[in-house]
C-alpha positions in Angstrom: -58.3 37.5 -48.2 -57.8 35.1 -45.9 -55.6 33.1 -48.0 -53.8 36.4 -49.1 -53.1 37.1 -45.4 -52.0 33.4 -45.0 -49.5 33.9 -48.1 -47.7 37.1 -46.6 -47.3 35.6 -43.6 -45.5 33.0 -45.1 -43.6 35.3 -47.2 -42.9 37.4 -43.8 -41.9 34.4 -41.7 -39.4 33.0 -45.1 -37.7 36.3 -44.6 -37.4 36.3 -40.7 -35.7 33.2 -41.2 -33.8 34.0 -43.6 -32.4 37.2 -41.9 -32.4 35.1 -38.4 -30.1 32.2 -40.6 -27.4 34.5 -41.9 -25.9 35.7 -38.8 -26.5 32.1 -37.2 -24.1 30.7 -40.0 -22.1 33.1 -39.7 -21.5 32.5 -35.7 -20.9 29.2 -36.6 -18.2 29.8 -39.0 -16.9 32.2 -36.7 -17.2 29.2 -33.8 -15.8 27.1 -36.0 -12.4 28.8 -37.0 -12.2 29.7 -33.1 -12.4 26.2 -32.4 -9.8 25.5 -35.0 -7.5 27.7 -33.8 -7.7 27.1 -30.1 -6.9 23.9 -31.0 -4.0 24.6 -32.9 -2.7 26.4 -30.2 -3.2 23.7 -27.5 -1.7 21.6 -29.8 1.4 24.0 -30.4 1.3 24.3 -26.2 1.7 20.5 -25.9 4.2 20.1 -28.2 6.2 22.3 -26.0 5.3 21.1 -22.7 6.6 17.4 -24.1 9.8 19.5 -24.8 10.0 20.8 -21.4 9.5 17.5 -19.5 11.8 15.8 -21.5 14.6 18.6 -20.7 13.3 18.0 -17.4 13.4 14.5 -17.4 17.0 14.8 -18.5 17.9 17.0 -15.1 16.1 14.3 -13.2 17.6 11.4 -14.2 20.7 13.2 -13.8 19.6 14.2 -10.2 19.1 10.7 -9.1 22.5 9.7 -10.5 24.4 12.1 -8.9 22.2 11.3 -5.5 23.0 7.5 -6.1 26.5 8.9 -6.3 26.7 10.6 -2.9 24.8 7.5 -0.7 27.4 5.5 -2.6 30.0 7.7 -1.7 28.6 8.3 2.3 28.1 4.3 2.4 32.1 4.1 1.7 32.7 6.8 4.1 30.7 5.2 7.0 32.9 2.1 6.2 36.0 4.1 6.2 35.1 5.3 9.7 34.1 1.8 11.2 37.0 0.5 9.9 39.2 3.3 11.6 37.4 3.0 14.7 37.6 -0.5 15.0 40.8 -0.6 14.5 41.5 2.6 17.1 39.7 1.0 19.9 41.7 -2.5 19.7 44.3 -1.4 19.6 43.8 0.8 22.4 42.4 -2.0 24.5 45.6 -4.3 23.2 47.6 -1.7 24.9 46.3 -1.4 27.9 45.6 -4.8 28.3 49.0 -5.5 28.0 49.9 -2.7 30.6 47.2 -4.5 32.6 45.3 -1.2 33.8 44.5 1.9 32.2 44.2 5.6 32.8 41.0 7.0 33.2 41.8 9.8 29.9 42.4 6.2 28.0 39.3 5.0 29.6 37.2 8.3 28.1 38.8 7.9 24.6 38.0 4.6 24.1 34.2 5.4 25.6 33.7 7.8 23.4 35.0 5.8 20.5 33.1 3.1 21.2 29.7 5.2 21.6 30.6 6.7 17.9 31.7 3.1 16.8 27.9 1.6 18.0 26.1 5.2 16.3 27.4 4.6 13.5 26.4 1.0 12.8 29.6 -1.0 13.9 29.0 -4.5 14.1 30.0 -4.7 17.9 32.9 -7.6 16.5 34.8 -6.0 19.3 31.6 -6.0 22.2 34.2 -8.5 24.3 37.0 -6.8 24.3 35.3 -3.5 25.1 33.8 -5.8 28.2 37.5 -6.9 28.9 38.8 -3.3 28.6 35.6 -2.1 31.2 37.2 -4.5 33.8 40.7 -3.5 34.0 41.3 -1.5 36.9 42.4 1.8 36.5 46.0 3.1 37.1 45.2 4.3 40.5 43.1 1.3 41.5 46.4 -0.8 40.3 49.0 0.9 42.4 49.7 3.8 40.2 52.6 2.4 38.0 53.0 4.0 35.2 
């Protein structure tokens, strides 16, 4: 009996696992085409990300070109207005060095020129005859001849 009772045990335990193996397989399939199509799909998602960042890439470089564009364009601004301004102040010093004074409105001008002239990055090529200007005497202090 013992060997009976041994035997059906057997017998009861083959089934169990049997019964307990099915729906394990088939979780495993079921895992398995899961898997499969998750990574189809994160496969289709990269694809399209690489589509984006290249579109993207696109707009940047043309960003940067167009902002390479504008410091090119400021640079020959700046230059435009140092040249301008140099040139301004000169000749404004010129003339009232040859007048041998100045007035004090042509005394503020060519201040404030000169203050916009050194913000701006001149290269101070006129410092000495800005110093020369500072020393002339102004139309009053000259005797007032106009």
């Amino acid at each position: 009996m013992k060997k009976k009772l041994e035997q059906f045990l057997c017998f009861l335990s083959d089934v169990v696992a049997e019964r307990l193996r099915r729906p394990l397989e088939a979780l495993q399939t079921q895992m398995a085409k899961q898997e499969e199509t998750l990574c189809r799909k994160m496969e289709e998602q990269s694809r399209e990300m690489q589509r984006e960042l290249k579109a993207h890439r696109g707009d940047l470089d043309a960003l940067v070109r167009w902002k390479d564009q504008q410091q090119a364009m400021e640079t020959v601004a700046l230059e435009c207005d140092l040249a301008i301004l140099d040139d301004r102040i000169c000749s404004q010093i010129a003339q009232c060095r040859r007048k041998g004074y100045t007035t004090e409105e042509e005394r503020r001008r060519v201040n404030r020129m000169h203050k916009a002239y050194q913000m701006r990055g001149g290269n101070h090529g006129e410092e000495n005859e800005y110093r020369l200007f500072c020393s002339l005497p102004t139309e009053e202090a000259f005797g007032g001849r106009t």
